[in-house]
Phi, psi and omega in degrees: 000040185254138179271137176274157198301312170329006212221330174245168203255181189267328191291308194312307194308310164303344173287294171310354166275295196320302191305276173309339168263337148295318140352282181322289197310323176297341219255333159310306183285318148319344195260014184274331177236348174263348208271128195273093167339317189304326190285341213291318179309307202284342148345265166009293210251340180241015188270301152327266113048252191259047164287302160313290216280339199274333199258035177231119206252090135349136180279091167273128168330120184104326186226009184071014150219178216217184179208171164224175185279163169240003160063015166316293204274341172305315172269008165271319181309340209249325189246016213075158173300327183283312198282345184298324177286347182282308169309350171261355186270329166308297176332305200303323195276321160324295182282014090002290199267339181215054158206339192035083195237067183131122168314145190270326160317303205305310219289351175274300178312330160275343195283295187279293200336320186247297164325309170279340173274347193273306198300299197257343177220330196268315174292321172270023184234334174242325191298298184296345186278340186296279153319357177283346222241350217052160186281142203203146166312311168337288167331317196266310191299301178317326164317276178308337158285306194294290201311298187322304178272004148258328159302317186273341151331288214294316180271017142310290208292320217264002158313308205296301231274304216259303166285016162249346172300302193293000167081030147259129212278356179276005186236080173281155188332274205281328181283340194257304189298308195294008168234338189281317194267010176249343162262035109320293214294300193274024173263330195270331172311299160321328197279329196303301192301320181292329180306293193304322166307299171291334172281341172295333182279280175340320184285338199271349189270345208214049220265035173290296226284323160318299193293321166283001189263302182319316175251012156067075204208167147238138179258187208290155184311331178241051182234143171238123204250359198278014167268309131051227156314292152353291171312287164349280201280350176279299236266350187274307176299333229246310168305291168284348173264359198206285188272055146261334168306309194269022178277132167302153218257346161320143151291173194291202199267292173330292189304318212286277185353298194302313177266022178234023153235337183252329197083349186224129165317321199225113202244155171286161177211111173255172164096161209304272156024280189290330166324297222278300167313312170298295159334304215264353194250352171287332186267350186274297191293098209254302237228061191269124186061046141038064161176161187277134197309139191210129182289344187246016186068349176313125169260174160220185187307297175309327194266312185296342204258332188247348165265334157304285189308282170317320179291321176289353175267318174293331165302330194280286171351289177300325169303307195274340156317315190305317200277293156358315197280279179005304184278324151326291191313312195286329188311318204281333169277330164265004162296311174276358145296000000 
């Protein structure tokens, strides 16, 4: 569901710019006092996780198009909400800026589409409401399904809603909406059941790491998460260096919409802005559409494998650079205190 620059207007993308960096900047600051040291590697690691899992495009049946997870709420369950959203906002940008996955215009509007609702409203207001009662597989599956298909509901509608602010006029309103949300709706059903999967598996190696994201807790000094990770992170090489070769050759659930309303995936955009945006992310971008730069555009099997790995590595940095640095600041403040 990343949206291309062609799809907002220049005001809307600085308003979902704005939005999304106030947004960011609160979910920093909270993690100044909520944010779990322990956690701060798996930031990292589960950053990867879904850097990896985005480039594997699942098929729905039937219909010609296909979907991926967008992993808000797998990484609010495991790590809370403020760092899942910082950390999924590493993903948006990484795959932006040196895969060009998703428009630099684009890029405040994808960030809360997918991010602040999974992150920042459906896990704590639908996941935990679920889950209060304690946690049980069941309990987890049912969560992670529901929370899942209403957050990527909720960031279909707010697609619609955002290229219609922008006045694009080949995607009319009730014709757009009415195909982005019901194949969204069985895209967030598939992203749900695979969530619900993984946490079920986390809970039963590790079921602290649930329990403290649910009850707002850090956890105790002598639970060790590096099995885990360890796991987490073979499965991360293994998704983007290997099963990312077999993601359905369908477009996603937007481009499917897009070309039963538009006839076309890829709609134009003129004026200086998108030129200028467009520049910086051709220059940016070594590894564009998760395959190695080519005059005929051809990827292969190697450019998908290397882009997987690497892009899950730098994601890994980065994420886990974020929460460190954090972690920092505050140590550092309370020390001069």
């Amino acid at each position: 569901m990343h949206m291309a620059d062609a799809l907002v207007s220049p005001a809307v993308g600085g308003i979902m710019l704005a939005a999304s960096a106030g947004a960011i900047a609160y979910s920093a600051y909270k993690c100044k006092d909520d944010l779990d040291e322990k956690k701060i590697p798996l930031m990292g690691v589960m950053g990867a996780v879904i850097f990896a899992g985005q480039m594997i495009n699942f098929t729905i049946p039937g219909t010609g198009s296909s979907g991926h997870i967008g992993g808000g709420i797998l990484l609010a369950a495991l790590l809370g909400p403020f760092p899942a959203f910082l950390t999924l906002t590493a993903v948006l940008l990484i795959q932006a800026l040196f895969f060009a996955d998703g428009g630099l215009l684009a890029l405040g509007a994808n960030i809360w589409n997918m991010g602040f609702y999974a992150c920042l409203l459906v896990y704590p207001f639908v996941f935990k409401a679920i889950v209060k009662r304690g946690l049980t597989p069941s309990r987890i599956t049912v969560a992670a399904i529901v929370s899942v298909v209403l957050a990527l509901s909720l960031g279909a509608f707010s697609v619609v809603l955002e290229t219609l602010a922008s006045g694009i006029t080949e995607l009319p309103f009730m014709t757009f909406v009415g195909l982005m949300i019901p194949i969204h709706l069985a895209i967030g059903l598939v992203e749900g059941i695979v969530t619900g999967g993984i946490l079920v598996f986390v809970y039963k190696m590790r079921p602290e790491l649930l329990e403290s994201s649910v009850e707002n807790t850090k956890l105790p000094k002598n639970i060790s998460i590096k099995k885990v990770m360890g796991t987490l992170l073979i499965f991360a090489v293994v998704v983007g260096g290997g099963l990312s070769l077999f993601a359905s050759a369908n477009p996603d659930g937007l481009e499917w919409a897009m070309e039963n309303v538009a006839g076309t995936a890829e709609l134009e955009a003129d004026g200086d802005i998108y030129s200028s945006a467009g520049s910086i992310q051709e220059s940016t971008a070594f590894l564009p559409d998760y395959g190695f730069k080519s005059t005929d555009g051809d990827g292969s099997a190697a450019g998908t494998s290397v882009s997987g790995i690497v892009g899950a590595g730098i994601t890994l940095i980065l994420a886990g650079g974020t929460g460190y640095l954090i972690y920092a600041i505050k140590r550092k403040k309370e020390k001069a205190s």
